[in-house]
mmCIF entry with sequence, helices, sheets and N, C-alpha, C, O atoms, coordinates in Angstrom:
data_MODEL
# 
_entry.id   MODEL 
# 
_entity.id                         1 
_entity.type                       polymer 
_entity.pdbx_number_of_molecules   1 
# 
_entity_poly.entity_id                      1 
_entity_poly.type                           'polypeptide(L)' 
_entity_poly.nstd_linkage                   no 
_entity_poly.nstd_monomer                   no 
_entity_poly.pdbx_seq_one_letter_code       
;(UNK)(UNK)(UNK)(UNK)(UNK)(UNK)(UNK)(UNK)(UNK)(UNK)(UNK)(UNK)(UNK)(UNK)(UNK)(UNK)
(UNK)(UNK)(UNK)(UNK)(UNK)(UNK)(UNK)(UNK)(UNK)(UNK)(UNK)(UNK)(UNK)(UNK)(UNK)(UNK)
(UNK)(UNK)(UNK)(UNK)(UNK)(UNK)(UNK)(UNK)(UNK)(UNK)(UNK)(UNK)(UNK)(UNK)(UNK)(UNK)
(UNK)(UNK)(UNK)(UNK)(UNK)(UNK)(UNK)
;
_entity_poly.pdbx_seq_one_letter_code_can   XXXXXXXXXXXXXXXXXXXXXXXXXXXXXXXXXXXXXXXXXXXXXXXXXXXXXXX 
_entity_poly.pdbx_strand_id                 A 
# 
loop_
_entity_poly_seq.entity_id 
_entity_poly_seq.num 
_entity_poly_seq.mon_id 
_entity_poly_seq.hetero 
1 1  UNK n 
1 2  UNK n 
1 3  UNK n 
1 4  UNK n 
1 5  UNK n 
1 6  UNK n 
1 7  UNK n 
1 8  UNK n 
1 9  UNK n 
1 10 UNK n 
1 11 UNK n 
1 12 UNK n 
1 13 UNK n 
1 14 UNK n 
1 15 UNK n 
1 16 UNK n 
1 17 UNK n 
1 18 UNK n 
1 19 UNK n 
1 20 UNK n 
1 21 UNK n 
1 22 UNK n 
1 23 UNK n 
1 24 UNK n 
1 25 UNK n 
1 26 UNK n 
1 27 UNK n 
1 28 UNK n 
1 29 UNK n 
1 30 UNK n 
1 31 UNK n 
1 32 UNK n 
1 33 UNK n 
1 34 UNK n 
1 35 UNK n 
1 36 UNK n 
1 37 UNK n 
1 38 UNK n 
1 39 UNK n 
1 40 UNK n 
1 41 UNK n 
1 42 UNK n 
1 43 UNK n 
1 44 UNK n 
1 45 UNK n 
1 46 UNK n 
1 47 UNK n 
1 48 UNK n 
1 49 UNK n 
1 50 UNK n 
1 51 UNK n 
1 52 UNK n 
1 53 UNK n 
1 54 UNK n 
1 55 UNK n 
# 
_struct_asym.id          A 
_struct_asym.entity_id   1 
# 
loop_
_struct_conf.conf_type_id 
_struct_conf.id 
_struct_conf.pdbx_PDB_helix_id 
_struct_conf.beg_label_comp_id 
_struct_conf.beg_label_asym_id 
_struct_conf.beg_label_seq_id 
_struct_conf.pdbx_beg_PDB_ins_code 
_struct_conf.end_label_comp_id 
_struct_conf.end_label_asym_id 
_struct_conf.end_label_seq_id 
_struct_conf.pdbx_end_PDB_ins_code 
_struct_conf.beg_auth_comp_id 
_struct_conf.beg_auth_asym_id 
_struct_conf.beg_auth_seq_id 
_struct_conf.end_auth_comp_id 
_struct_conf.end_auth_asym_id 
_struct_conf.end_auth_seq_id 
_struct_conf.pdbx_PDB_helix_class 
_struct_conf.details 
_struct_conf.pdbx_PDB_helix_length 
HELX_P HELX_P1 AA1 UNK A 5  ? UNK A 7  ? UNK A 5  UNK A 7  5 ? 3  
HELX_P HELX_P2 AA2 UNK A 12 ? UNK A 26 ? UNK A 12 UNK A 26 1 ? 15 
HELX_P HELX_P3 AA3 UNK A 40 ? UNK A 47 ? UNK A 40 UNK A 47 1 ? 8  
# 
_struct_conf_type.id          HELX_P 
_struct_conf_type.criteria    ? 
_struct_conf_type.reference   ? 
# 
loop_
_atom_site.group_PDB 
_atom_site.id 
_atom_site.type_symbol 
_atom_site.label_atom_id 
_atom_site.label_alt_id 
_atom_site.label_comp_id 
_atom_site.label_asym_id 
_atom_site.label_entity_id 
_atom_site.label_seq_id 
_atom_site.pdbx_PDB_ins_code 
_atom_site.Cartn_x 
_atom_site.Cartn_y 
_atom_site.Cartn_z 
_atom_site.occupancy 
_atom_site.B_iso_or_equiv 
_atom_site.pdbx_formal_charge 
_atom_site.auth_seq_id 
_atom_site.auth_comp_id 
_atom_site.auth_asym_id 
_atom_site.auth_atom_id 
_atom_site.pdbx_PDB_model_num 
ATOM 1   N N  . UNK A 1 1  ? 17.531 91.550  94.299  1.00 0.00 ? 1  UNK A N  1 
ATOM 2   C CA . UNK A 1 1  ? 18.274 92.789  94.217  1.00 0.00 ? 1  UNK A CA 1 
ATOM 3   C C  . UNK A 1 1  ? 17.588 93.804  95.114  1.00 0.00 ? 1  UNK A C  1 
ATOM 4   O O  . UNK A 1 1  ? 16.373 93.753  95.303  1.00 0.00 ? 1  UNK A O  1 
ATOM 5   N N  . UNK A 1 2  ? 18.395 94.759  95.685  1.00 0.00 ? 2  UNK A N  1 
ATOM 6   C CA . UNK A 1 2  ? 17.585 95.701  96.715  1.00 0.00 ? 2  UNK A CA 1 
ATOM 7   C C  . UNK A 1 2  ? 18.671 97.016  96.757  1.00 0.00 ? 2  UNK A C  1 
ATOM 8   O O  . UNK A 1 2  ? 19.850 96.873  96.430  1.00 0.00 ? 2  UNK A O  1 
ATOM 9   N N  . UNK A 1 3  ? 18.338 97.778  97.020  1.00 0.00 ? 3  UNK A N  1 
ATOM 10  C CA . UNK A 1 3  ? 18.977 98.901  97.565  1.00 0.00 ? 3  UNK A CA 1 
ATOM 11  C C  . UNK A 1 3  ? 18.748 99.378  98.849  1.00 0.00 ? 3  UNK A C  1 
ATOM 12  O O  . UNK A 1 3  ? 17.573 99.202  99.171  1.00 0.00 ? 3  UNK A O  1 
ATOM 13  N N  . UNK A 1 4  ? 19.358 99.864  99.625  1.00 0.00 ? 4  UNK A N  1 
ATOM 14  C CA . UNK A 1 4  ? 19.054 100.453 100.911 1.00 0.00 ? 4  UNK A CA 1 
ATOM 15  C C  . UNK A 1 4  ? 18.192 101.884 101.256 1.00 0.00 ? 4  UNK A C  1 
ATOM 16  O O  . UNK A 1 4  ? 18.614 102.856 100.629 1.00 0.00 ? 4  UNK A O  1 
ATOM 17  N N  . UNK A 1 5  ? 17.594 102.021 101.729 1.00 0.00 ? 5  UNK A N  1 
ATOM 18  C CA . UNK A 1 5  ? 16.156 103.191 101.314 1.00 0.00 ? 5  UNK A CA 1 
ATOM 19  C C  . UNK A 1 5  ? 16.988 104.290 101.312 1.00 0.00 ? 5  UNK A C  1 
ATOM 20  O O  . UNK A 1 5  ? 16.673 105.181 100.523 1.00 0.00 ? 5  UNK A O  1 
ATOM 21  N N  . UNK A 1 6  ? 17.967 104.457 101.988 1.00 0.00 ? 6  UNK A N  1 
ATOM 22  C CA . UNK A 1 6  ? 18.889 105.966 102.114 1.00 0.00 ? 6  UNK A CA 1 
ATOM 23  C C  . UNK A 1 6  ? 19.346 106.159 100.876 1.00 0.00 ? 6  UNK A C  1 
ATOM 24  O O  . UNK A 1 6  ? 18.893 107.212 100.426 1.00 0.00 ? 6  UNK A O  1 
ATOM 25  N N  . UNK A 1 7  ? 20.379 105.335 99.776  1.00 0.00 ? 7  UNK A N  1 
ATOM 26  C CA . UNK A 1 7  ? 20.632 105.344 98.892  1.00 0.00 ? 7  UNK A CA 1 
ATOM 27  C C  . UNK A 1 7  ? 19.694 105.032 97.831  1.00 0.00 ? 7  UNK A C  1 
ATOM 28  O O  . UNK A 1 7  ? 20.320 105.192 96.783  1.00 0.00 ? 7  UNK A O  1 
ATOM 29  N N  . UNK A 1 8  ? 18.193 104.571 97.506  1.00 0.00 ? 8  UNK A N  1 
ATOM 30  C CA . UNK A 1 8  ? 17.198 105.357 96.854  1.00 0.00 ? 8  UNK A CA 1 
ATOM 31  C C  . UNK A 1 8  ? 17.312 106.232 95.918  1.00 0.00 ? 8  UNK A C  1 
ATOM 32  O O  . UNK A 1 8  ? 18.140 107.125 96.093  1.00 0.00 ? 8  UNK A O  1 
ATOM 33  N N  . UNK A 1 9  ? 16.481 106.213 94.625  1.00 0.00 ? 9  UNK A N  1 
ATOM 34  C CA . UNK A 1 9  ? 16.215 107.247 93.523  1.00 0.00 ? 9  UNK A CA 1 
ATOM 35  C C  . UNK A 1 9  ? 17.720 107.906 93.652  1.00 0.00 ? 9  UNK A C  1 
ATOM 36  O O  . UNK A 1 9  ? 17.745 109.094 93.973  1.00 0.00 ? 9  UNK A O  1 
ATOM 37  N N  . UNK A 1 10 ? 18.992 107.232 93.429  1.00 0.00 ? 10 UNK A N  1 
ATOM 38  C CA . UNK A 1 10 ? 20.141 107.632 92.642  1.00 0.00 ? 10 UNK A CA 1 
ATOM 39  C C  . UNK A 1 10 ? 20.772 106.939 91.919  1.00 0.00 ? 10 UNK A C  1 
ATOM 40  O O  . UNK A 1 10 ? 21.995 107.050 91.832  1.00 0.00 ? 10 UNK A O  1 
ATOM 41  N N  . UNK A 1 11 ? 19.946 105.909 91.112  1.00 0.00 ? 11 UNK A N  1 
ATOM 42  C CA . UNK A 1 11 ? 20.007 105.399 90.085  1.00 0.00 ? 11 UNK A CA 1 
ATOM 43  C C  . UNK A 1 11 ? 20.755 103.860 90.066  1.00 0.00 ? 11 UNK A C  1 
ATOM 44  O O  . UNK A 1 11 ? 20.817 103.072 89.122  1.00 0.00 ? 11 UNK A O  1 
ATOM 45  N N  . UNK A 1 12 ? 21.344 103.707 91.560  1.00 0.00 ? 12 UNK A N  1 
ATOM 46  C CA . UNK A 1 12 ? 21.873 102.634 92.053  1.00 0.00 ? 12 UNK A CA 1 
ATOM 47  C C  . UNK A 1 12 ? 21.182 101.068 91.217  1.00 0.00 ? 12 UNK A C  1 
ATOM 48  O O  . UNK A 1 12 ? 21.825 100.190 90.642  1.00 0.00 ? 12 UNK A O  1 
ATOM 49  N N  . UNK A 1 13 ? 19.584 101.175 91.442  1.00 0.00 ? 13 UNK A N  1 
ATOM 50  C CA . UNK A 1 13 ? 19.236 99.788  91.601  1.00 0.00 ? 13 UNK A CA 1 
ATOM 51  C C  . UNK A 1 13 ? 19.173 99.798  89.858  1.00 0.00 ? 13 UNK A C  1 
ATOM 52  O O  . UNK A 1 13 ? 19.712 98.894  89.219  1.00 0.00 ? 13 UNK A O  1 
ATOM 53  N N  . UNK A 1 14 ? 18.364 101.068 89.109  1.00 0.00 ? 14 UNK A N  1 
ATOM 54  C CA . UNK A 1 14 ? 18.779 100.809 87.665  1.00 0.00 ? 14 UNK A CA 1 
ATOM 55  C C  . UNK A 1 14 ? 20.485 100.315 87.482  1.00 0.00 ? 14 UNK A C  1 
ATOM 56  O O  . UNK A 1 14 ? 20.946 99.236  87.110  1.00 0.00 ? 14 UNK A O  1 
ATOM 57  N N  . UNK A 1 15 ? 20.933 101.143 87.760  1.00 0.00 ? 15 UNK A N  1 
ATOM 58  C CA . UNK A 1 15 ? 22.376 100.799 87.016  1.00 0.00 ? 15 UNK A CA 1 
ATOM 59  C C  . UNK A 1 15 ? 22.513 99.019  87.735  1.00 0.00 ? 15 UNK A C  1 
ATOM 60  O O  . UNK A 1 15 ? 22.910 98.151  86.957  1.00 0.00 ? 15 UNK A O  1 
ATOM 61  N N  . UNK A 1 16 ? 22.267 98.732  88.771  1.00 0.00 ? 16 UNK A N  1 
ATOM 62  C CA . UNK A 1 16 ? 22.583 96.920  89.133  1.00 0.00 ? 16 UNK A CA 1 
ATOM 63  C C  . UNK A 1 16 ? 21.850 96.110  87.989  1.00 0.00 ? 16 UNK A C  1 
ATOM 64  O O  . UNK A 1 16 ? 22.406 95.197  87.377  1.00 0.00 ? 16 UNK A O  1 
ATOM 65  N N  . UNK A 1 17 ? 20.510 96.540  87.747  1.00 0.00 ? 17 UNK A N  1 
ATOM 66  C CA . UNK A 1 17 ? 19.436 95.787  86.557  1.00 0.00 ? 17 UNK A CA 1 
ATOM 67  C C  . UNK A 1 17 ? 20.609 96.074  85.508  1.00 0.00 ? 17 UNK A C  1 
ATOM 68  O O  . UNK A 1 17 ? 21.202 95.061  85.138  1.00 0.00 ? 17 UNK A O  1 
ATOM 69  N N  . UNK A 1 18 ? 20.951 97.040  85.081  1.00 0.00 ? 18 UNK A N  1 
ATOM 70  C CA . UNK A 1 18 ? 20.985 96.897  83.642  1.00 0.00 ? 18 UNK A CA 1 
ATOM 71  C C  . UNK A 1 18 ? 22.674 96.332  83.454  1.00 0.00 ? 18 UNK A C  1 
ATOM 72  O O  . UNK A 1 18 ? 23.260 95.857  82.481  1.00 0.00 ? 18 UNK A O  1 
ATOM 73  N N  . UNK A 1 19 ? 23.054 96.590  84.667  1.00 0.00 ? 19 UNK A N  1 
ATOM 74  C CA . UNK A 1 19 ? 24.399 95.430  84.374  1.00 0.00 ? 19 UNK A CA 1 
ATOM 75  C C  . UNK A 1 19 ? 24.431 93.960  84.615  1.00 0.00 ? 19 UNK A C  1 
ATOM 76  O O  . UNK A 1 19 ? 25.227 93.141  84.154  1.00 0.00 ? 19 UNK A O  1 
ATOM 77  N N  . UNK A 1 20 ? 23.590 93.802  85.287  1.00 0.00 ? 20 UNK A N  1 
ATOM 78  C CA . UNK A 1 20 ? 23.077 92.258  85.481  1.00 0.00 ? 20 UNK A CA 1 
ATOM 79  C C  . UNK A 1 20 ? 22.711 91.752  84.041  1.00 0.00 ? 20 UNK A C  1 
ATOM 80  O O  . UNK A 1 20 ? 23.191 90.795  83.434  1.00 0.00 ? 20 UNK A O  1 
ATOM 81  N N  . UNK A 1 21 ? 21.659 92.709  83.619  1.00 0.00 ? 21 UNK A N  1 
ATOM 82  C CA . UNK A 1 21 ? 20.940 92.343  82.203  1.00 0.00 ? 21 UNK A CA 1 
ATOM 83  C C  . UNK A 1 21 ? 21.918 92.510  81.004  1.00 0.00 ? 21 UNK A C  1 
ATOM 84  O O  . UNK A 1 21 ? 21.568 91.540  80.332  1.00 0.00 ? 21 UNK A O  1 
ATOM 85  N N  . UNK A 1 22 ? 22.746 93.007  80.417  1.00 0.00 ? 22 UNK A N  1 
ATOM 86  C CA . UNK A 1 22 ? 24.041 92.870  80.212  1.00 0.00 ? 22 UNK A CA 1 
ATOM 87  C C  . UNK A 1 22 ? 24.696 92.057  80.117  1.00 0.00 ? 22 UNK A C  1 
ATOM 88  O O  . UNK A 1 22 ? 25.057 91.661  79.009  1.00 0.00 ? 22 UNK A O  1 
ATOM 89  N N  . UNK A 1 23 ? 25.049 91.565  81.126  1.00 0.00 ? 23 UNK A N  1 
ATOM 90  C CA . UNK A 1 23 ? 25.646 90.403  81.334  1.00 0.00 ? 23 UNK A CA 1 
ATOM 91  C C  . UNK A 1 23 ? 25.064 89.081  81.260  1.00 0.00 ? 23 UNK A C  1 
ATOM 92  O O  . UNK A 1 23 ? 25.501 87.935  81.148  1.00 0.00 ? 23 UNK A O  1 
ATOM 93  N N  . UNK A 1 24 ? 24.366 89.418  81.321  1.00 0.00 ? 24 UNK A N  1 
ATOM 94  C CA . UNK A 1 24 ? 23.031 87.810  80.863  1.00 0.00 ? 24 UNK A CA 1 
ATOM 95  C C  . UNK A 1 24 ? 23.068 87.906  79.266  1.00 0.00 ? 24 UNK A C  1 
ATOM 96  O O  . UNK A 1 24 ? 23.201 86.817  78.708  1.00 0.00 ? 24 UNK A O  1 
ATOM 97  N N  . UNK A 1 25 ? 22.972 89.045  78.429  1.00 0.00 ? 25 UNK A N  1 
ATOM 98  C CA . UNK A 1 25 ? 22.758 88.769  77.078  1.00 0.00 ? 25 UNK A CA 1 
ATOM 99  C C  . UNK A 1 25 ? 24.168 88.486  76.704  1.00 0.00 ? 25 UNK A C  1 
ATOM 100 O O  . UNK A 1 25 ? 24.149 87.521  75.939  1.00 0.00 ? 25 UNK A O  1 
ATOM 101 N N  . UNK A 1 26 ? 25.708 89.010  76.959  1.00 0.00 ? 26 UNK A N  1 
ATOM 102 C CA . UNK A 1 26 ? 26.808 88.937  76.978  1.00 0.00 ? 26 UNK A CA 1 
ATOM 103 C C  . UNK A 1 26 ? 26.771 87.201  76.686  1.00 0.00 ? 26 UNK A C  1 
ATOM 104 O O  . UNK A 1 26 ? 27.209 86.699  75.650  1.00 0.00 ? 26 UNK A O  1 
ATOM 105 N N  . UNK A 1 27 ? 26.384 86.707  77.403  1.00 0.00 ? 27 UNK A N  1 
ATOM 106 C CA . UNK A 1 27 ? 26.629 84.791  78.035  1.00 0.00 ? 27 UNK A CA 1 
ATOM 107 C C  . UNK A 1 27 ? 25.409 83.914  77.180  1.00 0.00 ? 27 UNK A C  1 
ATOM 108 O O  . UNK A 1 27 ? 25.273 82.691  77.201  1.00 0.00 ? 27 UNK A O  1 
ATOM 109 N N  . UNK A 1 28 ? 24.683 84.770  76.530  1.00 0.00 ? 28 UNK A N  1 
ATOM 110 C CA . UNK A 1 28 ? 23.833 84.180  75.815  1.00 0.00 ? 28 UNK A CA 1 
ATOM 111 C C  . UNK A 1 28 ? 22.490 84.160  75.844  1.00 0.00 ? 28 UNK A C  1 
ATOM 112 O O  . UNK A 1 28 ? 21.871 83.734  74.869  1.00 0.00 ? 28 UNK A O  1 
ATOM 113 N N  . UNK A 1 29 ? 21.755 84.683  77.124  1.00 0.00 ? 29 UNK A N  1 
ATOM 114 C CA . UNK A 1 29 ? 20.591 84.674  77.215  1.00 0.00 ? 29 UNK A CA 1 
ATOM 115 C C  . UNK A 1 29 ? 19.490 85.484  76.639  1.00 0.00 ? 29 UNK A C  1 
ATOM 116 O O  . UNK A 1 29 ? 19.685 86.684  76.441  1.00 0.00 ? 29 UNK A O  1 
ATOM 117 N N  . UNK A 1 30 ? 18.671 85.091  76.434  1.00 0.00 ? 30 UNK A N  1 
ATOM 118 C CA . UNK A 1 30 ? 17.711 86.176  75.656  1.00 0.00 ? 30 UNK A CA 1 
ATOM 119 C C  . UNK A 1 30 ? 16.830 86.835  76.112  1.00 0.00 ? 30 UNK A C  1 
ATOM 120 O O  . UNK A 1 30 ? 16.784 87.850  75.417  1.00 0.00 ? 30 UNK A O  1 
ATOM 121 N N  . UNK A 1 31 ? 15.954 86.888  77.007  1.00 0.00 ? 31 UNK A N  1 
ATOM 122 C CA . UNK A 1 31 ? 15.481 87.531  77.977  1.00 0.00 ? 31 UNK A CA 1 
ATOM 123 C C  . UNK A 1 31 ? 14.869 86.378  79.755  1.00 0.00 ? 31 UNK A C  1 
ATOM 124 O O  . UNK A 1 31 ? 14.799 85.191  80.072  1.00 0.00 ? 31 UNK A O  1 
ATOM 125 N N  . UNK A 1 32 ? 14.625 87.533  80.287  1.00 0.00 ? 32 UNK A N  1 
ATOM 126 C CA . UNK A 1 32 ? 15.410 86.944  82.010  1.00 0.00 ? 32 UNK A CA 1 
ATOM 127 C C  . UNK A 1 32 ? 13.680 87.544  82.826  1.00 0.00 ? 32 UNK A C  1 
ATOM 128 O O  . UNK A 1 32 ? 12.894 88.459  82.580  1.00 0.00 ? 32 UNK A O  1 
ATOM 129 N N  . UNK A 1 33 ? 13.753 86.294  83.968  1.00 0.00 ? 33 UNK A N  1 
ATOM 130 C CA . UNK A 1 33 ? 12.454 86.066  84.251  1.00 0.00 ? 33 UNK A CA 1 
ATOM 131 C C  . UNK A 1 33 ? 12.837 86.204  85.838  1.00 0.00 ? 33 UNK A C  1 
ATOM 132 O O  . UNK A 1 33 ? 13.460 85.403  86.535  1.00 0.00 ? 33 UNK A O  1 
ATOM 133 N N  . UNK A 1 34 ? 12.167 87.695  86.254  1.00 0.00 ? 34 UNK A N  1 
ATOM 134 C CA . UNK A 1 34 ? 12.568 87.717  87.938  1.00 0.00 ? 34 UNK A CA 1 
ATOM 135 C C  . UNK A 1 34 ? 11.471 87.181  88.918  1.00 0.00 ? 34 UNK A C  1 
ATOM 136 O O  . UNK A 1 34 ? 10.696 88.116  89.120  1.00 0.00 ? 34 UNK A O  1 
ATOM 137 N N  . UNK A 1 35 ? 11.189 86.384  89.415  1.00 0.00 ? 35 UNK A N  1 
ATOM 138 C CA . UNK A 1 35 ? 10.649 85.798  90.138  1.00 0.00 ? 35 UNK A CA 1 
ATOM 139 C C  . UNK A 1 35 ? 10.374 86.258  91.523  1.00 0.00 ? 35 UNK A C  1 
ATOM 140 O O  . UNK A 1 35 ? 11.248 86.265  92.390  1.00 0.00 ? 35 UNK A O  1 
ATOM 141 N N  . UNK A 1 36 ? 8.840  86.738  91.769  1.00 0.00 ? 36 UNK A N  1 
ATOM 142 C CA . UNK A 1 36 ? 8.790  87.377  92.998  1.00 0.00 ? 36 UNK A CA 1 
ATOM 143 C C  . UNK A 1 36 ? 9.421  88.985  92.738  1.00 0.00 ? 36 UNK A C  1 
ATOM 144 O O  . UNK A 1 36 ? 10.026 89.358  93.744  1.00 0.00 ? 36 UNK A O  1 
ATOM 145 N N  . UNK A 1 37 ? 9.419  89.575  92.102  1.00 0.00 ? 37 UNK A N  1 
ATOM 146 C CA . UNK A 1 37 ? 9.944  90.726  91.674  1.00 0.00 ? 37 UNK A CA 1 
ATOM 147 C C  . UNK A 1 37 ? 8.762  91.912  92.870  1.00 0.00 ? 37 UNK A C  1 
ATOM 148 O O  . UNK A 1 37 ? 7.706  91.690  93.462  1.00 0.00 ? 37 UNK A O  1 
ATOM 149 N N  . UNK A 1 38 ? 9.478  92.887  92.775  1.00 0.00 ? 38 UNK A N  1 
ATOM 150 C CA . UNK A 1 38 ? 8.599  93.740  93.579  1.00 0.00 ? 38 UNK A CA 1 
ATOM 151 C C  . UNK A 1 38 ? 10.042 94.899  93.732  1.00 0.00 ? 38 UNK A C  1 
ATOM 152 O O  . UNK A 1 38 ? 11.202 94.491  93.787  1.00 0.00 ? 38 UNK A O  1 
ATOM 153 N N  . UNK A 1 39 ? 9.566  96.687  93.791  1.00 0.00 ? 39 UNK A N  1 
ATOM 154 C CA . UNK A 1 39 ? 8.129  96.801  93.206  1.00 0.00 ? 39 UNK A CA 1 
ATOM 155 C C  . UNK A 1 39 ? 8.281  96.411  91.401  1.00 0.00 ? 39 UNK A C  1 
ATOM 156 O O  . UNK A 1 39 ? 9.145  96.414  90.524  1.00 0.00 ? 39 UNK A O  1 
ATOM 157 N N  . UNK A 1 40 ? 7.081  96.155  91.548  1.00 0.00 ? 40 UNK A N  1 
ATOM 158 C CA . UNK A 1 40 ? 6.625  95.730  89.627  1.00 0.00 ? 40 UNK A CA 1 
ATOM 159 C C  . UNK A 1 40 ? 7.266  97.046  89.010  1.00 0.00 ? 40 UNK A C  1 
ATOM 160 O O  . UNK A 1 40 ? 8.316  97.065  88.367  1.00 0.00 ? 40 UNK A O  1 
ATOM 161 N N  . UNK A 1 41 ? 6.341  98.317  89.356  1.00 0.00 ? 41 UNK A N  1 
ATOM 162 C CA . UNK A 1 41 ? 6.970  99.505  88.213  1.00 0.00 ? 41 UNK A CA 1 
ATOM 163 C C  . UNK A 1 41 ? 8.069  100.168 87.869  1.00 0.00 ? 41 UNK A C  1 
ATOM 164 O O  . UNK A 1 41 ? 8.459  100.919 86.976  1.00 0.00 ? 41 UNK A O  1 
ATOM 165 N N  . UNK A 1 42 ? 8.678  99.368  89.423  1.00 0.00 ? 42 UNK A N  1 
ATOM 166 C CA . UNK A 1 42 ? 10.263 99.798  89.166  1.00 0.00 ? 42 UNK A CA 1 
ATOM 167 C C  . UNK A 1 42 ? 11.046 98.795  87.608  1.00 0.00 ? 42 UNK A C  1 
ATOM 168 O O  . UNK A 1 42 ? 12.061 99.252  87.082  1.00 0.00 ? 42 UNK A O  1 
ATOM 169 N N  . UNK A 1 43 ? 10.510 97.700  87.160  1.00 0.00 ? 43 UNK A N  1 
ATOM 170 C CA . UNK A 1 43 ? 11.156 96.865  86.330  1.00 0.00 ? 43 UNK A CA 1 
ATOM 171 C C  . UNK A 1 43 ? 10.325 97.291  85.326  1.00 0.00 ? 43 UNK A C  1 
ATOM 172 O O  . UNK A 1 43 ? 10.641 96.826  84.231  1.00 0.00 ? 43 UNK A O  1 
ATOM 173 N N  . UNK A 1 44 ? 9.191  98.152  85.321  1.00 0.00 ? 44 UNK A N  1 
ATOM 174 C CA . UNK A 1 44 ? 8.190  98.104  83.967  1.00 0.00 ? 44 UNK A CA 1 
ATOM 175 C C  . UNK A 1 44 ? 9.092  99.351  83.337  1.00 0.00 ? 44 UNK A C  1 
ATOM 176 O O  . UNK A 1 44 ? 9.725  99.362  82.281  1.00 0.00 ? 44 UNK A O  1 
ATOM 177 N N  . UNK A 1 45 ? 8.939  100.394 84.329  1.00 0.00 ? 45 UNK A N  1 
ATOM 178 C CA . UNK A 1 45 ? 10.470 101.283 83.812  1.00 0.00 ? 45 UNK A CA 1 
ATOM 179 C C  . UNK A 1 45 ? 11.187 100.888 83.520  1.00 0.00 ? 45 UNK A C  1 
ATOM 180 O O  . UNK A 1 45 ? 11.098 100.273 82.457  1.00 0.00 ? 45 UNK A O  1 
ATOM 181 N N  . UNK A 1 46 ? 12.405 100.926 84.201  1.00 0.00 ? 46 UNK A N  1 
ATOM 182 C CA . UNK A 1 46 ? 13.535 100.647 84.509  1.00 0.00 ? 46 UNK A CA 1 
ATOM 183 C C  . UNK A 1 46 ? 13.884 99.501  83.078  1.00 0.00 ? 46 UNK A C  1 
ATOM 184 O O  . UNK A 1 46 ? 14.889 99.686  82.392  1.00 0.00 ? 46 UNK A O  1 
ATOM 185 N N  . UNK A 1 47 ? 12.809 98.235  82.759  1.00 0.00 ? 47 UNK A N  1 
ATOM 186 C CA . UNK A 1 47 ? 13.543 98.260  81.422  1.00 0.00 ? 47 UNK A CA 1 
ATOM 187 C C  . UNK A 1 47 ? 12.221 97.386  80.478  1.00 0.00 ? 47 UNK A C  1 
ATOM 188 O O  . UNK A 1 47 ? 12.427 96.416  79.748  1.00 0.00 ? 47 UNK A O  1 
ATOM 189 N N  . UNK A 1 48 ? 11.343 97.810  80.647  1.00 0.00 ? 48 UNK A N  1 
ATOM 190 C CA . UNK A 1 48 ? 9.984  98.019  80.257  1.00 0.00 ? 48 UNK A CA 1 
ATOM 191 C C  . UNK A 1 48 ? 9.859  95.879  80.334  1.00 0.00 ? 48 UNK A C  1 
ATOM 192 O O  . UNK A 1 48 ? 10.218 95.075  79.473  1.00 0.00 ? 48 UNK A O  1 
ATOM 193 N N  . UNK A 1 49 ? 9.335  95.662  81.459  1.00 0.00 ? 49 UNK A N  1 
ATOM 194 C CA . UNK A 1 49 ? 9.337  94.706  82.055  1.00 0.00 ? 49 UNK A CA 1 
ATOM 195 C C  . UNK A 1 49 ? 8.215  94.380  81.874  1.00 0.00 ? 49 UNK A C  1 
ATOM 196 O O  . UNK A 1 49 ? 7.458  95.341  81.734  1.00 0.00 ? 49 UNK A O  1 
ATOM 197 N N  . UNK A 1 50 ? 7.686  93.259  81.803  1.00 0.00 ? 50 UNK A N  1 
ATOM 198 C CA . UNK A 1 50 ? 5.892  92.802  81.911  1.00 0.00 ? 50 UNK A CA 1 
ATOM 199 C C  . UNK A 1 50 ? 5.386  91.689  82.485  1.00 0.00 ? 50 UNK A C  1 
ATOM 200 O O  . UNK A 1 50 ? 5.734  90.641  81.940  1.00 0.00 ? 50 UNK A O  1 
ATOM 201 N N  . UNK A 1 51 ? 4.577  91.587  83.544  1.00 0.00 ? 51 UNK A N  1 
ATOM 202 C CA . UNK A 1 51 ? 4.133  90.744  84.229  1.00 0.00 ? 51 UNK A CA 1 
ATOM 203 C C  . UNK A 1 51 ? 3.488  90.228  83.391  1.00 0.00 ? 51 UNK A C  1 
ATOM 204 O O  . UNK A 1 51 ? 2.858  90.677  82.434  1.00 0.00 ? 51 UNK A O  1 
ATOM 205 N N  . UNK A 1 52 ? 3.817  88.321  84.133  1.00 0.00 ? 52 UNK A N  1 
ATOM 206 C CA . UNK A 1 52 ? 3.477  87.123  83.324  1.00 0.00 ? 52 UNK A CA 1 
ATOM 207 C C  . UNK A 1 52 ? 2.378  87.026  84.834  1.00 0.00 ? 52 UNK A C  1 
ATOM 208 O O  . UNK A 1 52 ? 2.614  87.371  85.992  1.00 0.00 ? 52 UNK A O  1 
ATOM 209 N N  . UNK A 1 53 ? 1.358  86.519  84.324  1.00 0.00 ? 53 UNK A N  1 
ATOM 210 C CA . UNK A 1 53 ? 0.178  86.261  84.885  1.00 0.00 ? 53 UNK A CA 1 
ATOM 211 C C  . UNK A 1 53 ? 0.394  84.430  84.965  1.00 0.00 ? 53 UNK A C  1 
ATOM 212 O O  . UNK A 1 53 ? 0.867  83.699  84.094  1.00 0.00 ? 53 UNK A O  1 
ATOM 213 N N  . UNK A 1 54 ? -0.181 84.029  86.437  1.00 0.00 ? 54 UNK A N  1 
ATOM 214 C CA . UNK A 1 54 ? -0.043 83.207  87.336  1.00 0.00 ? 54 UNK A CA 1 
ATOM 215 C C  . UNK A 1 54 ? -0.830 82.499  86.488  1.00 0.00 ? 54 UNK A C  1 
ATOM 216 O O  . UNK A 1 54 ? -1.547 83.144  85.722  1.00 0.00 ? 54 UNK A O  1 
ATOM 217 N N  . UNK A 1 55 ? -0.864 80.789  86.440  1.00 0.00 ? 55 UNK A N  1 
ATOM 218 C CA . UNK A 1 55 ? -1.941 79.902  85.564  1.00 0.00 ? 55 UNK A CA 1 
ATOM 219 C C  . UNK A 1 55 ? -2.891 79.790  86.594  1.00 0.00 ? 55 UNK A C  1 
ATOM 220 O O  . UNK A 1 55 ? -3.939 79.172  86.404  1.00 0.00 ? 55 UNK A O  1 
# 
């Protein structure tokens, strides 16, 4: 998921997360594992997200 830097901090990339995420619990899922995610604090906000540490 990305936003374009111009369109930035107007709530764009939250509102894509949380309709994505939505729609994942909608279909059954229980929580959702982004892989390669970046930036991190945007998801620790955005919907209090927590890095799983590498084995």
């Amino acid at each position: 998921m990305g936003v374009v830097k111009t369109s930035r901090i107007k709530g764009i990339g939250y509102a894509l997360l949380h309709h994505c995420l939505r729609d994942m619990k909608e279909i059954g899922y229980e929580y959702a594992i982004i892989g390669g995610a970046g930036p991190i604090e945007f998801y620790e906000k955005a919907c209090r997200a927590a890095v799983i540490p590498s084995i």
